[in-house]
N, CA, C and O atoms as a CHARMM CRD file, in Angstrom:
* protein
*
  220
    1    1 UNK  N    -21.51800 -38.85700 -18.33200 PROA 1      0.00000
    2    1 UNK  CA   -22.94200 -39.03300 -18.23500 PROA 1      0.00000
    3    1 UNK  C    -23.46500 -38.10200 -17.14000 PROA 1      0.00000
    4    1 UNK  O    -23.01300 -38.25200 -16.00500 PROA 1      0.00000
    5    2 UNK  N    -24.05700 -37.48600 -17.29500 PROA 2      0.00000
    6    2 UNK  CA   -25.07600 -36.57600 -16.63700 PROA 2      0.00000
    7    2 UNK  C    -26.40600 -36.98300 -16.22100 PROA 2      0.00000
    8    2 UNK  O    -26.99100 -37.55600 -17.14100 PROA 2      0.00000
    9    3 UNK  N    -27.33200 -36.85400 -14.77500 PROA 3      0.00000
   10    3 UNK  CA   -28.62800 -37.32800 -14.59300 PROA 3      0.00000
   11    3 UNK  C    -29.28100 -36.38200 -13.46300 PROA 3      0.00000
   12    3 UNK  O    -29.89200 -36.41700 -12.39500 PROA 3      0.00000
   13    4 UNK  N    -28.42600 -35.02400 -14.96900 PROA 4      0.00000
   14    4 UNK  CA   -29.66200 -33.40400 -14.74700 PROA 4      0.00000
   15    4 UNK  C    -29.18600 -32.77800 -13.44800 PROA 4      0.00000
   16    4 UNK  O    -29.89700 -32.05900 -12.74600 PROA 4      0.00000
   17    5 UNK  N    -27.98700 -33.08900 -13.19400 PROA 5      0.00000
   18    5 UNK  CA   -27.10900 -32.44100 -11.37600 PROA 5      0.00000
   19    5 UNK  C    -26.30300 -31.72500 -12.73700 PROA 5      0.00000
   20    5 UNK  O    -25.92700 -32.15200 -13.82900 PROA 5      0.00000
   21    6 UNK  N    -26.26000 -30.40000 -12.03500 PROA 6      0.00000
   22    6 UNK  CA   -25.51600 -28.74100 -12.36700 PROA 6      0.00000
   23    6 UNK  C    -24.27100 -28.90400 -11.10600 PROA 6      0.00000
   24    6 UNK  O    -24.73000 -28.73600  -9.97700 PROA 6      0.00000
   25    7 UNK  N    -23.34000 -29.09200 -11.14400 PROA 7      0.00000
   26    7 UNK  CA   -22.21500 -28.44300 -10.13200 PROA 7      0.00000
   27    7 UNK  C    -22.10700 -27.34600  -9.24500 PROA 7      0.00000
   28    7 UNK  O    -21.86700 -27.32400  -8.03800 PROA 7      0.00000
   29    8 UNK  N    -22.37400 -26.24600 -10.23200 PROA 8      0.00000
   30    8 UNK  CA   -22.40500 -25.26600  -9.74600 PROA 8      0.00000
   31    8 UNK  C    -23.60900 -24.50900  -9.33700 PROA 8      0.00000
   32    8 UNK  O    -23.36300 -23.43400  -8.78900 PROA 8      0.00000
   33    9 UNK  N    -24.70600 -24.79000  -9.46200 PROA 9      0.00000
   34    9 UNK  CA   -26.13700 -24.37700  -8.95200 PROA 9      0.00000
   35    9 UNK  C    -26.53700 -25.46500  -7.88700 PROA 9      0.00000
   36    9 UNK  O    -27.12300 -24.92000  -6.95100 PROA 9      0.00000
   37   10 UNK  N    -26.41300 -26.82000  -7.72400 PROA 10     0.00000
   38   10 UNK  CA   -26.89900 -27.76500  -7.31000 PROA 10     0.00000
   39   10 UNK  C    -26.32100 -28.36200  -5.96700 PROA 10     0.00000
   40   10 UNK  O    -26.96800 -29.09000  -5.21400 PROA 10     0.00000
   41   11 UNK  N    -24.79700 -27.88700  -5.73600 PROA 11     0.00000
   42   11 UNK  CA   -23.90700 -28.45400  -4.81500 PROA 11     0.00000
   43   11 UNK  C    -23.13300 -27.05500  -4.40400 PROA 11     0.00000
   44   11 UNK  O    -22.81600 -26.13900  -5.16200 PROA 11     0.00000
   45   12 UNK  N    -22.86100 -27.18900  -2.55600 PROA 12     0.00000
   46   12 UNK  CA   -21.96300 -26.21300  -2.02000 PROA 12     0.00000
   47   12 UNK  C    -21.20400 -26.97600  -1.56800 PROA 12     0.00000
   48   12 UNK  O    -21.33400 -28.15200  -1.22500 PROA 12     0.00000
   49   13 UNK  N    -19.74500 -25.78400  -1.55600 PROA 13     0.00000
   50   13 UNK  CA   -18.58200 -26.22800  -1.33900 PROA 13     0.00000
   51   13 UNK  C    -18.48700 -26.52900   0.51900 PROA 13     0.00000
   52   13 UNK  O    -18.50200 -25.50300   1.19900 PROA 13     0.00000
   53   14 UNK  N    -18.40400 -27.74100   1.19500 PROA 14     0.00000
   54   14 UNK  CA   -18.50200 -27.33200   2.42600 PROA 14     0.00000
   55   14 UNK  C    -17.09200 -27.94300   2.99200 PROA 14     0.00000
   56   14 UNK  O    -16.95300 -28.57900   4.03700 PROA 14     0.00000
   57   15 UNK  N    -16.20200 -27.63400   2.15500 PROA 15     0.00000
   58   15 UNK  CA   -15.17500 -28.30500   2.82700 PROA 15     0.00000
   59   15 UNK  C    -13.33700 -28.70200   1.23700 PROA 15     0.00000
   60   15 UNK  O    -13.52500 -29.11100   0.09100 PROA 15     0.00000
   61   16 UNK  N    -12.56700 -28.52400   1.57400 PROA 16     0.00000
   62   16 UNK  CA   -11.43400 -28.99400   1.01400 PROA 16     0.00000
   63   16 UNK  C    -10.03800 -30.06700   1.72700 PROA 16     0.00000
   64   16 UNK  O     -9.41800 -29.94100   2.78300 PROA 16     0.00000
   65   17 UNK  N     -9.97600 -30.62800   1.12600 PROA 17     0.00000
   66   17 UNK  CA    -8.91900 -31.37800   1.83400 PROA 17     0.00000
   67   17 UNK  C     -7.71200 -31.80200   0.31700 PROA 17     0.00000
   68   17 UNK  O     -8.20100 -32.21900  -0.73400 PROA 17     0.00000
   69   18 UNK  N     -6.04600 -31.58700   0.48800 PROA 18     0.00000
   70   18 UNK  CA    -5.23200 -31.94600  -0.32000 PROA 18     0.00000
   71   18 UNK  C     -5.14800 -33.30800  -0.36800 PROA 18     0.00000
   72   18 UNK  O     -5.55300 -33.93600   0.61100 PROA 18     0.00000
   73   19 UNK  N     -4.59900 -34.02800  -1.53200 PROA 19     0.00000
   74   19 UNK  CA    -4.50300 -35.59500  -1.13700 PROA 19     0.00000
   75   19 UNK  C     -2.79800 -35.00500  -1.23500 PROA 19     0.00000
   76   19 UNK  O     -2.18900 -34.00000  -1.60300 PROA 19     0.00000
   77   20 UNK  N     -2.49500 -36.52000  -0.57200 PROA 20     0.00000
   78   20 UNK  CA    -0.94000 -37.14900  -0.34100 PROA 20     0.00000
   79   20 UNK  C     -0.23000 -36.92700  -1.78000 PROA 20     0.00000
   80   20 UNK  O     -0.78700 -37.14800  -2.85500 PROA 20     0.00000
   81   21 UNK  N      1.00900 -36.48100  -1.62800 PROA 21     0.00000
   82   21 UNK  CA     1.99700 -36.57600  -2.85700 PROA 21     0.00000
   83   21 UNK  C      2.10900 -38.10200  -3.29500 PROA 21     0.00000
   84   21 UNK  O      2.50100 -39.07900  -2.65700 PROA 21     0.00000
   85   22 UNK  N      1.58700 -37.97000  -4.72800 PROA 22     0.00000
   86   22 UNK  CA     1.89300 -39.70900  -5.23200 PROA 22     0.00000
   87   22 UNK  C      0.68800 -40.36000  -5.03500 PROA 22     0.00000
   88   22 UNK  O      0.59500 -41.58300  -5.13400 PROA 22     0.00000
   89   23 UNK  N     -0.29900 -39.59300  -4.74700 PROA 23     0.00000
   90   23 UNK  CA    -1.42200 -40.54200  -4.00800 PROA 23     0.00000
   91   23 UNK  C     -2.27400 -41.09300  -5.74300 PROA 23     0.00000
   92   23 UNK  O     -2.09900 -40.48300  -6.79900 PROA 23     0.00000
   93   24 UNK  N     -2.85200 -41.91800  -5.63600 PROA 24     0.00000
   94   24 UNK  CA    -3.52800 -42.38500  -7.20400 PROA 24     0.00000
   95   24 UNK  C     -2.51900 -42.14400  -7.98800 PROA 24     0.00000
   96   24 UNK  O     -2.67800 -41.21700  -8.78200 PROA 24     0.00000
   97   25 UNK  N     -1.37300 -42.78700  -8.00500 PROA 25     0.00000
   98   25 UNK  CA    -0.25100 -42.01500  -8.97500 PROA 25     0.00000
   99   25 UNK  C     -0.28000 -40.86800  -9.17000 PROA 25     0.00000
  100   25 UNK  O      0.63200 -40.66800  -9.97300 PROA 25     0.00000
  101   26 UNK  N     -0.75700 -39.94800  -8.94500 PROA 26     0.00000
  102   26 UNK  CA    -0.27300 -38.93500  -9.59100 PROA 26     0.00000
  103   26 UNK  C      0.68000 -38.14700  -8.28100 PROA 26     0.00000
  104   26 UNK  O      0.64000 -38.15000  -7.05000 PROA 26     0.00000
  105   27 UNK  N      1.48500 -37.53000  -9.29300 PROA 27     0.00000
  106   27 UNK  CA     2.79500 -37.12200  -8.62100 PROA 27     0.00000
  107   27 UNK  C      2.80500 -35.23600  -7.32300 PROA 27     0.00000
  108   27 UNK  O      3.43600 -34.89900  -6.32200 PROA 27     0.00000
  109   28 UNK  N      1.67500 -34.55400  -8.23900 PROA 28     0.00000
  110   28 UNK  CA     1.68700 -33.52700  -7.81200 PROA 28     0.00000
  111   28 UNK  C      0.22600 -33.53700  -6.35800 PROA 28     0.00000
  112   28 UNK  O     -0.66800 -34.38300  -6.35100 PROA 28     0.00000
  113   29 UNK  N      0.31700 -32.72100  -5.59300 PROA 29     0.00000
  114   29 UNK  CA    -0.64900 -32.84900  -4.75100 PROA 29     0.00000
  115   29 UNK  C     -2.05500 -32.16900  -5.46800 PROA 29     0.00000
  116   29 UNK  O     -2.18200 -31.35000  -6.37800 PROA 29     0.00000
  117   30 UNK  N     -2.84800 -32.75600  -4.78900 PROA 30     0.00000
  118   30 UNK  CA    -4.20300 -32.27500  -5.52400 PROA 30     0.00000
  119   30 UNK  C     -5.18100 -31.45300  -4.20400 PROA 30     0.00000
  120   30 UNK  O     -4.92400 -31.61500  -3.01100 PROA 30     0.00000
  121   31 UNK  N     -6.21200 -30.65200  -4.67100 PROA 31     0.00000
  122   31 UNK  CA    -7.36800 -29.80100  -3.58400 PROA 31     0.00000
  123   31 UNK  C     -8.31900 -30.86200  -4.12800 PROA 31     0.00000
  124   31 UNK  O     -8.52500 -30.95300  -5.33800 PROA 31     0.00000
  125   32 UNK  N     -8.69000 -31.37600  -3.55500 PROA 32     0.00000
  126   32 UNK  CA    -9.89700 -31.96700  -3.83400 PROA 32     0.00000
  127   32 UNK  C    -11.32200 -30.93600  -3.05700 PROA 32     0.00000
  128   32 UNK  O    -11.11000 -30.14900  -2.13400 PROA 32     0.00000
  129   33 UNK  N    -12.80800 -31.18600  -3.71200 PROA 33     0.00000
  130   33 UNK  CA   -13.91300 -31.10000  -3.13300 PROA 33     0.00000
  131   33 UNK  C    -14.76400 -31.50100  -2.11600 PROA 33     0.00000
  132   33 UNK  O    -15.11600 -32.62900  -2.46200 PROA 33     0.00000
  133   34 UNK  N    -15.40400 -31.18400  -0.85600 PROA 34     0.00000
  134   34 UNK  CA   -16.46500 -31.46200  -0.38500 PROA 34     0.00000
  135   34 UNK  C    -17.49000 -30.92000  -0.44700 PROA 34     0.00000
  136   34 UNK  O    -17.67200 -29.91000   0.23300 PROA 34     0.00000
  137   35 UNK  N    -18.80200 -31.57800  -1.55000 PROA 35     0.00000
  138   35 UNK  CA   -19.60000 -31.28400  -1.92900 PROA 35     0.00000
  139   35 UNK  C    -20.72100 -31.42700  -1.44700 PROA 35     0.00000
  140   35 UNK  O    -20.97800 -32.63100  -1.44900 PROA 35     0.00000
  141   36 UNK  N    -21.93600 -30.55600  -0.82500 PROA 36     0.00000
  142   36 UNK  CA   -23.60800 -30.88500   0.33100 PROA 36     0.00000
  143   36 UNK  C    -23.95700 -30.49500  -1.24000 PROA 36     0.00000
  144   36 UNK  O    -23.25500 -29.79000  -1.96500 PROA 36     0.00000
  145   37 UNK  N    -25.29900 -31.16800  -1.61200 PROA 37     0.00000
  146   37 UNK  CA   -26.11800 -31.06800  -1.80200 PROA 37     0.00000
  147   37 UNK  C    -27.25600 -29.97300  -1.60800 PROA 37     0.00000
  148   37 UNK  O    -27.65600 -29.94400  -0.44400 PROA 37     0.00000
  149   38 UNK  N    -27.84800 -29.10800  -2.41900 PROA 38     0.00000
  150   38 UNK  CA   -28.42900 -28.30900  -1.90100 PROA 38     0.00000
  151   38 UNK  C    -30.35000 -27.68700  -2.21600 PROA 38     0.00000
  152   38 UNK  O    -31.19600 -26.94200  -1.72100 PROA 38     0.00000
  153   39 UNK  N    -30.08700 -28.90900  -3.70600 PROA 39     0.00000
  154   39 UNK  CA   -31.35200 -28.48600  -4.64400 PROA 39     0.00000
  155   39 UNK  C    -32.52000 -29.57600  -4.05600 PROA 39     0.00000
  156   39 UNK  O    -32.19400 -30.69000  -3.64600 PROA 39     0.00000
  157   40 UNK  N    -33.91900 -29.09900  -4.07300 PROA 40     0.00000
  158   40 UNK  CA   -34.77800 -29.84500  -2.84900 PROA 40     0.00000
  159   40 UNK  C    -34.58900 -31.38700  -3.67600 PROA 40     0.00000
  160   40 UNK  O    -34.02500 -31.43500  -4.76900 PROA 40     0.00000
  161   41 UNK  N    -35.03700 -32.38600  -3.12200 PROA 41     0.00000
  162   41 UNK  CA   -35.32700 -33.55800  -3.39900 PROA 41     0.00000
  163   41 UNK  C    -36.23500 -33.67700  -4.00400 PROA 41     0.00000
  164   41 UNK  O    -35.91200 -34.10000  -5.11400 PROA 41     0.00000
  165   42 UNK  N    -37.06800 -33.56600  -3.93200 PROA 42     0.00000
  166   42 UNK  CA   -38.19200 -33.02200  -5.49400 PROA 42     0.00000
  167   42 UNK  C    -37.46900 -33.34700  -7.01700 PROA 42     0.00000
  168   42 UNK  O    -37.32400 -34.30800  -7.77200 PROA 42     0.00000
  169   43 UNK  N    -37.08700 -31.77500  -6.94600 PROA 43     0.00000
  170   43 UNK  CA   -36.46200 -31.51800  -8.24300 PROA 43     0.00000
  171   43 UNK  C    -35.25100 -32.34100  -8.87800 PROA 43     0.00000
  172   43 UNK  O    -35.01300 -32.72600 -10.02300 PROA 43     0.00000
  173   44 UNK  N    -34.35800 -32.48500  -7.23900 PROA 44     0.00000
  174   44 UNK  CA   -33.31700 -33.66300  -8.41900 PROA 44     0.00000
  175   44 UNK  C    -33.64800 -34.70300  -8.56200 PROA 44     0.00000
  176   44 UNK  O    -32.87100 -35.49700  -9.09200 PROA 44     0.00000
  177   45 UNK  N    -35.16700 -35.18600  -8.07300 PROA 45     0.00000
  178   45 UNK  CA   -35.59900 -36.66100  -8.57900 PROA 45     0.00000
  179   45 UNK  C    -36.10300 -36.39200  -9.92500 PROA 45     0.00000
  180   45 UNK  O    -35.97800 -37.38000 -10.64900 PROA 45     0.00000
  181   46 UNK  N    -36.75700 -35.14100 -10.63300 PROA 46     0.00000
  182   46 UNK  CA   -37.56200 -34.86800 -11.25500 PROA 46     0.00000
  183   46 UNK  C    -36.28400 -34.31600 -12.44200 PROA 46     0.00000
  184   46 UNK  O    -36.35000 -34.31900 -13.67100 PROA 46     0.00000
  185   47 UNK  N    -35.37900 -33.95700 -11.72200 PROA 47     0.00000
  186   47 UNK  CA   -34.02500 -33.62800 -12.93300 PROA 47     0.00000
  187   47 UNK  C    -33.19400 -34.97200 -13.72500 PROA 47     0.00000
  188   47 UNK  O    -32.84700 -35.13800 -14.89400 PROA 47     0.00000
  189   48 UNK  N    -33.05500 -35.90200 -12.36400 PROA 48     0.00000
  190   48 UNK  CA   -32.77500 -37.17200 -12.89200 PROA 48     0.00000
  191   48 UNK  C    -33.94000 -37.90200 -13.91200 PROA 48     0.00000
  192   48 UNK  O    -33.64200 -38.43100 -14.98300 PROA 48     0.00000
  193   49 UNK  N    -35.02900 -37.83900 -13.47900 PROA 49     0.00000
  194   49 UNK  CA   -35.91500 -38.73800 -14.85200 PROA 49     0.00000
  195   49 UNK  C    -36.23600 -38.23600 -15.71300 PROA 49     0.00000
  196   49 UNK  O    -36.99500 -38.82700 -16.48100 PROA 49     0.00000
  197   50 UNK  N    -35.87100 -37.09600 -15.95300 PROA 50     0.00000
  198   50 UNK  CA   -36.11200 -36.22600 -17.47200 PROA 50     0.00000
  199   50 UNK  C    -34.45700 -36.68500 -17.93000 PROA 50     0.00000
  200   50 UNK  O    -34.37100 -37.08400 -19.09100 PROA 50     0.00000
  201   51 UNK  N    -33.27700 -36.66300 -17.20100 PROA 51     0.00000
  202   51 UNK  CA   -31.86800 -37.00700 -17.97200 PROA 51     0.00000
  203   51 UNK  C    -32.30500 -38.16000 -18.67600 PROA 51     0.00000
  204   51 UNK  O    -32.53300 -38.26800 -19.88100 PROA 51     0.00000
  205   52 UNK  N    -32.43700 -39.44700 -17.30600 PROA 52     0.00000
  206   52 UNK  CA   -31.83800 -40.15800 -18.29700 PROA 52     0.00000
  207   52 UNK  C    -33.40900 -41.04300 -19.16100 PROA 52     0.00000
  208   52 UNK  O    -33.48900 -42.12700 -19.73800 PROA 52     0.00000
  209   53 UNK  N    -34.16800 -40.25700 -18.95500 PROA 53     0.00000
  210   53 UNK  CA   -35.20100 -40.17200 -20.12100 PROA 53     0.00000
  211   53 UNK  C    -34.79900 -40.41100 -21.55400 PROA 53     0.00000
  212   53 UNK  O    -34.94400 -41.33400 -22.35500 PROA 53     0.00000
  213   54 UNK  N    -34.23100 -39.20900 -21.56300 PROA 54     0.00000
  214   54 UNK  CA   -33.53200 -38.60000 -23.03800 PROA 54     0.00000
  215   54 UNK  C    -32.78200 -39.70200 -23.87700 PROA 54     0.00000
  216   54 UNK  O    -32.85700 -39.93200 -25.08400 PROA 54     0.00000
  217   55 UNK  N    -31.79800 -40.51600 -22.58300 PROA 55     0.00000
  218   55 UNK  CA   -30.62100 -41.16000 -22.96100 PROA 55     0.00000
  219   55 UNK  C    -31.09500 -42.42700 -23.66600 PROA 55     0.00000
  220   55 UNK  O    -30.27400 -43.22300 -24.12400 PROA 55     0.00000
């Protein structure tokens, strides 16, 4: 479900951290994301009520 947030236009990367081997079961280590926010507050209020408008 989507409510009109883009990943890649909408959010910067400000940060990475690996999780623990085994961590959530899974066996291999993972990069996870730290994601800021970057699109004004305006628009992602105005992106969210056109999503889930639709829905």
């Amino acid at each position: 479900m989507s409510y009109g947030a883009n990943m890649t236009t909408d959010f910067e990367i400000v940060g990475t951290f690996k999780t623990a081997e085994g961590a959530d079961g899974y066996k291999e280590v993972r990069v996870q994301q730290l994601l800021k926010p970057v699109r004004y507050v305006d628009a992602a209020i105005n992106a969210c009520t056109i999503a889930t408008a639709i829905m």
